[in-house]
ROZAPA-95161 format. One line per field, with one value per residue (C-alpha): x, y negated, z negated; residue number from 1; residue in one letter. Coordinates in steps of 0.5 Angstrom, whole numbers, plus 500, padded with zeros to 3 digits. Each point is the difference from the previous one (the first is absolute). Layout:
N
x <- (X, ...)
y <- (Y, ...)
z <- (Z, ...)
seq <- (NUM, ...)
type <- (a, ...)
***
This chain:
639
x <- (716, 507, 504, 507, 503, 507, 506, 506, 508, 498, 495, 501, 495, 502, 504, 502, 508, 500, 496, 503, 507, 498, 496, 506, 505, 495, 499, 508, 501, 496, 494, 493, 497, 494, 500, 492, 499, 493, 502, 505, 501, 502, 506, 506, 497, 502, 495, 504, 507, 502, 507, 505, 507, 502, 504, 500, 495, 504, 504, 494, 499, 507, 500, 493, 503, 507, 496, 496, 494, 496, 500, 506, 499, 493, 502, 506, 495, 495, 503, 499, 506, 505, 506, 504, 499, 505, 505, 504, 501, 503, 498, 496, 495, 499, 496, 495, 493, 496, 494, 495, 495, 496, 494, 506, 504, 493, 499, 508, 498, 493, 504, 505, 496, 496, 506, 503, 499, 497, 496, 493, 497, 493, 494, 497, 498, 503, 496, 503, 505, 499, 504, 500, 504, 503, 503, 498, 497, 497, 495, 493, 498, 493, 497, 500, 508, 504, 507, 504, 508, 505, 502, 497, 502, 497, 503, 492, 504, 495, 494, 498, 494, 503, 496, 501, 499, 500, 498, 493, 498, 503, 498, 503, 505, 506, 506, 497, 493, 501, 495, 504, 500, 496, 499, 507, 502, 495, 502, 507, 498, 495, 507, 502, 504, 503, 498, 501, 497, 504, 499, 504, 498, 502, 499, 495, 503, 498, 500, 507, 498, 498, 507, 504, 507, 504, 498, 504, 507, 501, 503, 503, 502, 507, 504, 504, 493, 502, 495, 498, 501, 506, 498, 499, 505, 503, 502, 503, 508, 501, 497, 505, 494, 497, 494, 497, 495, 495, 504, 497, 492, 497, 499, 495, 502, 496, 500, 500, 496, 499, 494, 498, 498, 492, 501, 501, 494, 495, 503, 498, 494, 497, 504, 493, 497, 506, 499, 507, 499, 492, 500, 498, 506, 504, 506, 507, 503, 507, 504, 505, 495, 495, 494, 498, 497, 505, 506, 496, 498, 506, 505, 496, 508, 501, 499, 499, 500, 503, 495, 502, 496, 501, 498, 495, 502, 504, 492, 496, 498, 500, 505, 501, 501, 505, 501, 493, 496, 494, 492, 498, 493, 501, 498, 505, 505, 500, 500, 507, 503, 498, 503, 507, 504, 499, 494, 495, 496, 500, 495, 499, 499, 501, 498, 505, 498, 501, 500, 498, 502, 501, 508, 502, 504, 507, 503, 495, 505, 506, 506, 498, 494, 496, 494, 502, 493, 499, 504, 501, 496, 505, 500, 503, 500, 495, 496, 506, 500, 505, 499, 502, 501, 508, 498, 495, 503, 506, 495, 497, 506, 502, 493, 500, 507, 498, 494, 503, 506, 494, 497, 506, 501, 507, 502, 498, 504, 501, 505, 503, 501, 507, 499, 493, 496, 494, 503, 499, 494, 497, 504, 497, 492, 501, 504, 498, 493, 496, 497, 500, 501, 507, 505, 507, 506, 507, 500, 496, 507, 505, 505, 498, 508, 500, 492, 501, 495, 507, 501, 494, 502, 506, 496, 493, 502, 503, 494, 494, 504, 500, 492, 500, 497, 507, 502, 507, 500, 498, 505, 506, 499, 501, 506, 503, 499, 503, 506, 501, 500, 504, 506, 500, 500, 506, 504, 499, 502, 506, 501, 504, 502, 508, 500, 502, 498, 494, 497, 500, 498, 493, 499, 502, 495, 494, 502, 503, 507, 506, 503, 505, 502, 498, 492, 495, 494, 496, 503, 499, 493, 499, 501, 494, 501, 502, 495, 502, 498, 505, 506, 501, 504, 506, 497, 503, 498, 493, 495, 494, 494, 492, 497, 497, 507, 504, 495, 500, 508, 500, 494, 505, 506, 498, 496, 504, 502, 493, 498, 504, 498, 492, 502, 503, 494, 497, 503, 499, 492, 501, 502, 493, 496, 504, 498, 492, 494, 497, 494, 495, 503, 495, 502, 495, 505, 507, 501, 502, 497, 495, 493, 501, 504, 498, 494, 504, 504, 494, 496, 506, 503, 508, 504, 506, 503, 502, 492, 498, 505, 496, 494, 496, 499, 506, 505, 508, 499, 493, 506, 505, 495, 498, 508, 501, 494, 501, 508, 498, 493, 501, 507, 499, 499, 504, 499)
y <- (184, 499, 498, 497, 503, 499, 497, 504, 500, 507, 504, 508, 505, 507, 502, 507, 500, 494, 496, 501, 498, 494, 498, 500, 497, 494, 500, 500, 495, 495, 501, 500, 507, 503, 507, 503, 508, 504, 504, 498, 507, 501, 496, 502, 507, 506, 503, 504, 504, 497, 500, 494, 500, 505, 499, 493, 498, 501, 495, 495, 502, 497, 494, 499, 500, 496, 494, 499, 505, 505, 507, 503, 498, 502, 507, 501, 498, 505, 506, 508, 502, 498, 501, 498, 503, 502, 500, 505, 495, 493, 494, 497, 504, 502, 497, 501, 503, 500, 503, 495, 501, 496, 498, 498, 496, 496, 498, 497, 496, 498, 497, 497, 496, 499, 497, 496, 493, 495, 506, 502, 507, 500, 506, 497, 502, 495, 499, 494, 496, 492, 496, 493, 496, 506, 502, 504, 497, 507, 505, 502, 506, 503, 498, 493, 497, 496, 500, 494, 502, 497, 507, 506, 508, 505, 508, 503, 506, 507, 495, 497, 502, 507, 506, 507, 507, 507, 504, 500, 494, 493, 494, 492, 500, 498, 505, 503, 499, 492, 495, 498, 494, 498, 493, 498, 504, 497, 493, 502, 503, 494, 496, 503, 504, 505, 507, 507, 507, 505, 506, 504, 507, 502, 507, 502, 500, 508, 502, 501, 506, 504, 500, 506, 497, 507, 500, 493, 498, 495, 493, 496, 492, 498, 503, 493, 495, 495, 493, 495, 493, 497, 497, 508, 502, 505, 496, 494, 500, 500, 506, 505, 506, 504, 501, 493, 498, 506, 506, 502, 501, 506, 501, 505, 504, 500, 507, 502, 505, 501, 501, 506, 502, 501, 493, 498, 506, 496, 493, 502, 504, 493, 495, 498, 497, 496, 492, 500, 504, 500, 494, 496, 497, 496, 497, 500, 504, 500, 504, 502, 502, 505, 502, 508, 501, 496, 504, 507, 497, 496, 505, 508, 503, 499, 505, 495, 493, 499, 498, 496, 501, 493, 498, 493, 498, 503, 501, 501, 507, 498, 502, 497, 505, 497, 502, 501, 493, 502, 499, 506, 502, 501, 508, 500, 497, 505, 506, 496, 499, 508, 502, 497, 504, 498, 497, 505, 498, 493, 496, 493, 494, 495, 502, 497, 494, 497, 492, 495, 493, 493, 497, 494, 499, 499, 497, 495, 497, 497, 503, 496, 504, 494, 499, 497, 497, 499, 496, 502, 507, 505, 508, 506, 508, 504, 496, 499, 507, 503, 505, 501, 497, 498, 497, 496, 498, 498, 495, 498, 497, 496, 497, 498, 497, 497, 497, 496, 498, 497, 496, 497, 499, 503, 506, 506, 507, 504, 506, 503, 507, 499, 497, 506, 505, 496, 495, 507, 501, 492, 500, 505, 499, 492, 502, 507, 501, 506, 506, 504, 500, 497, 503, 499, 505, 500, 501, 493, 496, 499, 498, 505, 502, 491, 501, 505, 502, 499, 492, 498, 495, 497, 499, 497, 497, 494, 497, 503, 495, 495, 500, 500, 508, 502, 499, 498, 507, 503, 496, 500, 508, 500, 496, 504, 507, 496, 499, 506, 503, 495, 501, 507, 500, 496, 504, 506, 497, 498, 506, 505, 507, 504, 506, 504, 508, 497, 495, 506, 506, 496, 498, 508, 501, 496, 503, 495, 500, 498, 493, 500, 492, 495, 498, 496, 502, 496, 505, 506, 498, 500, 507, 505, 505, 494, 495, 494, 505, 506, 494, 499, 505, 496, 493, 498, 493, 501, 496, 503, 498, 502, 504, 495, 496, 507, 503, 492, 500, 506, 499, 493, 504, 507, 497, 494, 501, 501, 494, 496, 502, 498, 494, 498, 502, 496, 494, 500, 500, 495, 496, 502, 499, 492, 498, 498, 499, 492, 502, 496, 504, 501, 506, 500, 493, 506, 502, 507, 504, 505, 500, 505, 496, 493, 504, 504, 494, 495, 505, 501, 493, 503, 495, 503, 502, 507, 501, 498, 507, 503, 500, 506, 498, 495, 501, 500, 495, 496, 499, 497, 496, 497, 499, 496, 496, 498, 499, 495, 496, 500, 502, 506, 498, 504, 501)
z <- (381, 499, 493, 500, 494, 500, 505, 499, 504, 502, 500, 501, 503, 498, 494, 503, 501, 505, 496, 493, 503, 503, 495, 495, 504, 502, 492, 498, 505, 496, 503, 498, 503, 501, 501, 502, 500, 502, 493, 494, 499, 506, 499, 504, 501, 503, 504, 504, 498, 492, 502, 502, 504, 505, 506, 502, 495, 495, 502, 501, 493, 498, 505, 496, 494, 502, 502, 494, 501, 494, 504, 498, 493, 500, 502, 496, 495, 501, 504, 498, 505, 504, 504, 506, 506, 507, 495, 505, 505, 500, 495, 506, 499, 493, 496, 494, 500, 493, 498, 497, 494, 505, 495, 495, 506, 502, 493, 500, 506, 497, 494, 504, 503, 494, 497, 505, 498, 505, 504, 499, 502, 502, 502, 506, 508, 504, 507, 504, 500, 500, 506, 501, 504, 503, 494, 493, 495, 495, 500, 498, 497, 501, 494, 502, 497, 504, 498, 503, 501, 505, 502, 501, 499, 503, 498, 500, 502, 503, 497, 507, 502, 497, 502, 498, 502, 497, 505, 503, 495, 501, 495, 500, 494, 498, 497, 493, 502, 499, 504, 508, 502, 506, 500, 499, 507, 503, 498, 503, 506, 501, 500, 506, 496, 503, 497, 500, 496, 498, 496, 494, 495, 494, 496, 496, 492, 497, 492, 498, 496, 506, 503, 500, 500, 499, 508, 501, 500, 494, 501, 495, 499, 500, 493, 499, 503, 504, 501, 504, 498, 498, 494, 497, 495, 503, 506, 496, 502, 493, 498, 499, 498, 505, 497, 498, 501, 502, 498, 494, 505, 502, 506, 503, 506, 506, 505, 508, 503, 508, 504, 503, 506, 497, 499, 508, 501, 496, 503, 506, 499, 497, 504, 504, 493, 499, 501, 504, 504, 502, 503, 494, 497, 507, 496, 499, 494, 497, 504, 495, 495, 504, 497, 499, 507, 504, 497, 502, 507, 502, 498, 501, 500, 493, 495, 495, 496, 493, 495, 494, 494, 496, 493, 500, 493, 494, 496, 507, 501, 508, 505, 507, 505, 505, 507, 500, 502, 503, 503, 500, 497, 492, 501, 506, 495, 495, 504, 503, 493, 498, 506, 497, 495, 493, 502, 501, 493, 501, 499, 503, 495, 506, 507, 506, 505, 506, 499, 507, 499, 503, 501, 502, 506, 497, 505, 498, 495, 499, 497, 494, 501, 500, 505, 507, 500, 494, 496, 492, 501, 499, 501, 497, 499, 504, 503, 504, 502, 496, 496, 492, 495, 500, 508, 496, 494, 504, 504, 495, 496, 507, 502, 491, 501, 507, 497, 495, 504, 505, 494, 499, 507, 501, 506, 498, 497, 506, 499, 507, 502, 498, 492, 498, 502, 498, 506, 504, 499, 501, 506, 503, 499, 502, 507, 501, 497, 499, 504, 493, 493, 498, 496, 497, 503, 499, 508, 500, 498, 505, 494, 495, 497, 498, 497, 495, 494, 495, 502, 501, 494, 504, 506, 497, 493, 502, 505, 495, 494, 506, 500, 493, 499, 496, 494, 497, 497, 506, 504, 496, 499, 507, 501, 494, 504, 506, 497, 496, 507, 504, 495, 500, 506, 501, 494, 503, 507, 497, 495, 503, 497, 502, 503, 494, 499, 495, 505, 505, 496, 498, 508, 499, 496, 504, 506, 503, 504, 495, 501, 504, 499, 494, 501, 498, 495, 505, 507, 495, 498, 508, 501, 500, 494, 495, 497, 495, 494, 501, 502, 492, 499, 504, 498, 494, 500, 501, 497, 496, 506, 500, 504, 505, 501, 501, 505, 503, 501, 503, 506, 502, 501, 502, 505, 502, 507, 502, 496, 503, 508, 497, 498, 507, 503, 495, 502, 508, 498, 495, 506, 505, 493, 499, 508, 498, 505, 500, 496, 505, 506, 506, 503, 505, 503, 500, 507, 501, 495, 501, 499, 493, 497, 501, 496, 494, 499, 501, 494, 495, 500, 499, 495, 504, 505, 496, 499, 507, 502, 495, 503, 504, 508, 499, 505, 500, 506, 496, 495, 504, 504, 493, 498, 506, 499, 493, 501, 507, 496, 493, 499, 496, 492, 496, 492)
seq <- (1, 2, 3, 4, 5, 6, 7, 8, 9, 10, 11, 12, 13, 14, 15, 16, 17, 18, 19, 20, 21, 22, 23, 24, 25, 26, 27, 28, 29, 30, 31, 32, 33, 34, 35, 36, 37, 38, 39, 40, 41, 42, 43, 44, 45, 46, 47, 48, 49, 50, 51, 52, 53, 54, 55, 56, 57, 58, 59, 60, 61, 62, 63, 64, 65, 66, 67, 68, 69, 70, 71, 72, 73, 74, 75, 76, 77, 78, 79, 80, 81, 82, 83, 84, 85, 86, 87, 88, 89, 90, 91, 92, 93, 94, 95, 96, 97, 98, 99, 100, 101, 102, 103, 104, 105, 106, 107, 108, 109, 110, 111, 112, 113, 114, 115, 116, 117, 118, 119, 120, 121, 122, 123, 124, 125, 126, 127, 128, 129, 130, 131, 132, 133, 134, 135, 136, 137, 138, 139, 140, 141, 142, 143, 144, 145, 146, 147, 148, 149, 150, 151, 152, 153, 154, 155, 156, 157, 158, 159, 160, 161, 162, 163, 164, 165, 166, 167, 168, 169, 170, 171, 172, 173, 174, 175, 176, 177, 178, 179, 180, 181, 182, 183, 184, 185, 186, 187, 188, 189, 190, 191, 192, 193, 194, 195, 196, 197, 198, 199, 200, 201, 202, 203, 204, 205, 206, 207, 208, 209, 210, 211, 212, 213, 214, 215, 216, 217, 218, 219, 220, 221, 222, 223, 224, 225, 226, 227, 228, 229, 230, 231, 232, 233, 234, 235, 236, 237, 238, 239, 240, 241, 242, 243, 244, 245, 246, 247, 248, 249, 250, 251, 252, 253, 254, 255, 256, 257, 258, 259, 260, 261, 262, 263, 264, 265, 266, 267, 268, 269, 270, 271, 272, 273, 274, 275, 276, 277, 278, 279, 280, 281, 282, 283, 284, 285, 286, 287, 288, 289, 290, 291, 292, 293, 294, 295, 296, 297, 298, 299, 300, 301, 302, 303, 304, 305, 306, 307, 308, 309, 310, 311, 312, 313, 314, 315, 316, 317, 318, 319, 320, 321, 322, 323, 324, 325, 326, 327, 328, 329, 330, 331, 332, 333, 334, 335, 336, 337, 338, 339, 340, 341, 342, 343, 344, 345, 346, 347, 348, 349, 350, 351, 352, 353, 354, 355, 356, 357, 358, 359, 360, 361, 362, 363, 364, 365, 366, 367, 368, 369, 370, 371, 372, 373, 374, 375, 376, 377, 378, 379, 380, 381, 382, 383, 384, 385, 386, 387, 388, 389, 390, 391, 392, 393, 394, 395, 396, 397, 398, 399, 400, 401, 402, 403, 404, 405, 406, 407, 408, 409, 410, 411, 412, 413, 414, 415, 416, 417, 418, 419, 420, 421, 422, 423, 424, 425, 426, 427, 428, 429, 430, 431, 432, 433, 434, 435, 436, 437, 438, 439, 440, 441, 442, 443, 444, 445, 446, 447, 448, 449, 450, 451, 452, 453, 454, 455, 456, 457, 458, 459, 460, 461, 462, 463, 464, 465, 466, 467, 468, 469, 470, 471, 472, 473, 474, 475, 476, 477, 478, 479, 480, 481, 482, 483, 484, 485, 486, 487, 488, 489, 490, 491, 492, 493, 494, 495, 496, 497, 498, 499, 500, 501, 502, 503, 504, 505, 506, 507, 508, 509, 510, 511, 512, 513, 514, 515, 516, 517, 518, 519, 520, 521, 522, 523, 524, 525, 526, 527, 528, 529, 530, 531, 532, 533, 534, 535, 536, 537, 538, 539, 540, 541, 542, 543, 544, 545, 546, 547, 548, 549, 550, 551, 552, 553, 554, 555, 556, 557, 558, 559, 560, 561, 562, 563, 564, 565, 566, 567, 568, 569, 570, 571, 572, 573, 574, 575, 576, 577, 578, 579, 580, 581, 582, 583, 584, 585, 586, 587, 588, 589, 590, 591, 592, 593, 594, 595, 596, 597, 598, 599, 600, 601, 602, 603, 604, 605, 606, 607, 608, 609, 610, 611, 612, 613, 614, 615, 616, 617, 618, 619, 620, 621, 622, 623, 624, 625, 626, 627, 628, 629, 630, 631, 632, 633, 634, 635, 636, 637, 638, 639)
type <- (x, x, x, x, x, x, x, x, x, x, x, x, x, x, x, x, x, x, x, x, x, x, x, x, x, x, x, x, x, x, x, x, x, x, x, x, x, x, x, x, x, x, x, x, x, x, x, x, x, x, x, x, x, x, x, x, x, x, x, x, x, x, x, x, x, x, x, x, x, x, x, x, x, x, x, x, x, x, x, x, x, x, x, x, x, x, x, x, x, x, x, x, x, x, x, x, x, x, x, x, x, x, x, x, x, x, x, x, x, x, x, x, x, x, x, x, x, x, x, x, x, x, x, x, x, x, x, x, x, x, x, x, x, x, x, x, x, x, x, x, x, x, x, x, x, x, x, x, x, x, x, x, x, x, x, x, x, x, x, x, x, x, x, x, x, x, x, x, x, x, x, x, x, x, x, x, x, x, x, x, x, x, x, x, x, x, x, x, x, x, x, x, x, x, x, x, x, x, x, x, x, x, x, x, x, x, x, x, x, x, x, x, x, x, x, x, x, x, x, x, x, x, x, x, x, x, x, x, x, x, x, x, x, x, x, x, x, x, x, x, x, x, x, x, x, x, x, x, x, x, x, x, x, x, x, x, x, x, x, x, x, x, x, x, x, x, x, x, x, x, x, x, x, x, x, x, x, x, x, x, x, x, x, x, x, x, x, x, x, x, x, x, x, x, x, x, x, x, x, x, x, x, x, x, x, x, x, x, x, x, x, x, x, x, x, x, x, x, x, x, x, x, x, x, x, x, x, x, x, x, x, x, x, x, x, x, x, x, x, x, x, x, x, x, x, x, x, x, x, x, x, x, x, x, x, x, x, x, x, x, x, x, x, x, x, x, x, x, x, x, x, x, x, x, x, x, x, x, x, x, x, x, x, x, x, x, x, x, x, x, x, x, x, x, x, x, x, x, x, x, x, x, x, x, x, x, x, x, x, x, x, x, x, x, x, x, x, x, x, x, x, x, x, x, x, x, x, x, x, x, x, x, x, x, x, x, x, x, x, x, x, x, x, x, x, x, x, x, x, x, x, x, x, x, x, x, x, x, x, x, x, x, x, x, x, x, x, x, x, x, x, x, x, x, x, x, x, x, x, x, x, x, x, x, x, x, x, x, x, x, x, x, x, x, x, x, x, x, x, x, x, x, x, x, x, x, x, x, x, x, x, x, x, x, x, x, x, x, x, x, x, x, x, x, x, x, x, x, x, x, x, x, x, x, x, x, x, x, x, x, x, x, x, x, x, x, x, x, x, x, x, x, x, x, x, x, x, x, x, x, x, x, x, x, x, x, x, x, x, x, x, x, x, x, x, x, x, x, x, x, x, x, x, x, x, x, x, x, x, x, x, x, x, x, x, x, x, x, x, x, x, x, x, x, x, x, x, x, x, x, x, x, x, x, x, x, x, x, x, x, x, x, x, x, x, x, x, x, x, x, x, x, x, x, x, x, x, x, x)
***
């Protein structure tokens, strides 16, 4: 029997990265929410790698944050070590990584949505959705509850009829042994919901105490320690110390060692008991995350692989071997780990895994991540074929905003490639899909120079105060960096030093060529050898500036000519982006185009022109045939 407990704005089904973000932005935009879990301790875990940030996704971190979102407050919150990454190459592709204390991060989002007025955190198996009227109506539980809301999230992440392997021995479950969830893939799949399988590994966790760390080179967190949100002390513009705002933690150092070549040996000598690799997992696996055996398999010339010993938590006693994500039989596990140098005492606490589960088809949602056939039902995070949990925190705080911009009958935030990479990312699952699981990289945005991790504020602030998720505080901070940046900028354009013997022995002594005219500070600063700090020897009217409007002031100008040429690229596909496709077009009915692609466009539904030519199969040829029939039927709709 069934129970109708409650009716809600929304309700929420997953409180992993996904969930938590769109559960409290559905909230703070003045909706009542319902976030449902298998397990409330499982609230924003991390069953895999406890790290935030890296390339690319430390960008989604910060675009999360600019937006109004919890990730990054809750890793600076609650991180053991951090440091920014690829600091040798240019600014568009730095970013930050953070380890995190990962049962002190999942308690920090635990309580966030605790606290959050209007939304309720609930333990519950969420079994079927309820549909009338071809749109959403709620959920049912498999203990009988029925919850009514007039929109639905799905983010039940690698939960669906989630399987997984250790070897020889395969067993339903979800991550962290936690109960799958069969029935509400089934109740999809019974929607003619396109559905798919892949599959993901992580480590095995060992003792930190058998560790032989004199065999592993040290690696240690920043000196001045950087953070993720822009609400952070040490990012306020105003904040002259370097060290505010979590200077004085310690963090804990992590260590890098290598496989050997017993290592590959006892790979190779048990390769035919891996699930993988006997034929009993079929599924696709992240590419750019390759588990043990496919690194020893696909790349039998390499001499060996780094392996990252990680700490779990600042009290855990369990490291996290990185690098080494695997299937393979437990006994096969710890010879490969003795096998590695600094690791032949090693103890597993945690043998690693393999883990088969369902995803959705993303091309089966709207850019607002809304479903085309279901109205009021929205998807996010990795049951939309991502993999991690910045791709899925992302998604998450999109399908929460669109969710209370559909209640309220308003058009739905969708951010282009051009504006962030969470736009990147949303872009390519609903007009690409996926044949693997989807992960974030620099390589991905076309525009990477204009989507920066340092202005994800400038990009970003704006439109979450415009849905209602940023505060005044957080707004004006915004608008208080962007200003300072923008008159420093302007000054030292307009500042322009003589050609005088102290100017040129200081160029001298940076080793760059004396002047031989007067110049501006800003085409000093444009030279390699110079940066904006070394240029206050020669710059007497300089104002006292923090850190993050410094570093801010000298991207824009070092790098001004190639921005300039990124945002003239910007604005010729802003233009095939503004001529829309009709919404009810039949493109069985437009002659000309090929078979292909009357089935790629006629499946992912394009917003747009610029989308239609993003989609594989459709031809530069479809395209011109479809621009000739909107121009000559509809007149081509701009926006």
């Amino acid at each position: 029997m069934r129970y109708h407990e409650a009716d809600y704005d929304v309700v929420v089904v997953g409180a992993g990265h996904a969930g938590a973000e769109a559960g409290l932005a559905a909230a703070r935009m003045g909706h009542d929410v319902l976030v449902l879990t298998i397990n409330l301790d499982s609230t924003g875990a991390m069953p895999c790698n406890p790290a935030v940030g890296g390339p690319a996704k430390g960008h989604l971190v910060r675009e999360i944050d600019a937006l109004g979102g919890e990730m990054a407050r809750a890793i600076d919150d609650t991180y053991v070590q951090i440091r920014t990454l690829n600091t040798g190459k240019g600014p568009a592709v730095q970013s930050l990584r953070a380890q995190a204390d990962k049962n002190e991060y999942s308690q920090r989002i635990l309580r966030a949505l605790m606290r959050q007025p209007r939304l309720r955190l609930k333990e519950a198996m969420v079994d079927g959705l309820v549909v009338s009227g071809g749109r959403i109506c709620g959920i049912t539980t498999k203990t009988g509850m029925k919850y009514g809301a007039r929109a639905v999230i799905i983010t039940a992440g690698v939960y669906l009829r989630g399987r997984v392997f250790t070897g020889e021995y395969g067993y339903e479950s979800g991550p962290n042994g936690l109960t799958p969830a069969v029935d509400l893939s089934s109740d999809l799949a019974g929607r003619n919901m396109r559905m798919g399988r892949f599959m993901t590994g992580t480590p095995p966790r060992i003792a930190r105490d058998t560790i032989d760390t004199s065999k592993m080179q040290r690696q240690e967190g920043d000196r001045e320690p950087r953070a993720f949100s822009f609400m952070s002390a040490i990012n306020d513009p105003l904040e002259m110390d370097l060290d505010a705002g979590g200077g004085e933690r310690e963090q804990l150092a992590c260590w890098l060692t290598h496989t050997s070549d017993d290592t590959g040996r006892i790979v190779r000598e048990n390769i035919g008991r891996t699930p993988m690799y006997d034929g009993t997992m079929e599924s696709a696996g992240p590419r750019y995350c390759p588990c043990l055996e496919d690194k020893i398999m696909r790349f039998p010339d390499r001499p060996s692989h780094p392996v990252f010993l990680e700490p779990e938590g600042r009290d855990s006693e369990e490291m996290y071997v990185q690098g080494l994500s695997t299937s393979l039989p437990e006994d096969v596990q710890i010879q490969a780990l003795r096998s590695i140098p600094g690791l032949q005492a090693a103890e597993i606490v945690r043998p690693g895994y393999g883990i088969e589960y369902d995803y959705l088809d993303p091309t089966e949602l709207h850019p607002s991540l809304q479903s085309k056939s279901i109205p009021g039902l929205f998807c996010a995070g990795q049951i939309n074929g991502t993999s991690g949990y910045e791709e899925a925190a992302a998604q998450g705080i999109m399908a929460g905003i669109n969710a209370a911009l559909f209640l309220r009958e308003r058009d739905p935030l969708v951010l282009d490639r051009s504006q962030a990479y969470i736009g990147v990312l949303i872009d390519d699952l609903v007009t690409k899909g996926v044949d693997e699981p989807y992960r974030m990289l620099t390589s991905r945005a076309e525009y990477r120079l204009l989507l920066r991790q340092d202005n994800a504020d400038f990009r970003l602030t704006e439109l979450g105060r415009e849905v209602g998720l940023v505060s005044e505080e957080r707004y004006g901070r915004a608008r208080t960096r962007r200003s300072l940046v923008e008159d420093e900028i302007e000054r030292l354009r307009e500042t322009r030093v003589k050609c005088d013997e102290h100017v040129n022995r200081h160029l001298r002594s940076l080793g760059t060529s004396p002047l031989r005219e007067a110049a501006s500070l800003a085409r000093l600063l444009r030279r390699p050898e110079v940066d904006y700090d070394s240029l206050a020897e020669i710059d007497e009217q300089r104002p006292d500036l923090s850190r993050v409007v410094r570093e801010a002031v000298e991207i824009d100008i070092k790098y001004e000519g190639y921005i300039e040429k990124q945002e003239d690229q910007v604005r010729r596909y802003l233009r095939s982006e503004r001529t829309r496709i009709p919404h009810d077009i039949n493109y069985g009915e437009v002659p000309g185009l090929s078979s292909e692609a009357r089935e790629k466009l006629g499946r992912v539904m394009p917003r747009s022109l610029g989308q239609a030519m993003r989609i594989p199969g459709v031809s530069p040829a479809d395209v011109s045939v479809l621009m000739v029939w909107i121009g000559g039927n509809r007149g081509g709709e701009s926006s």
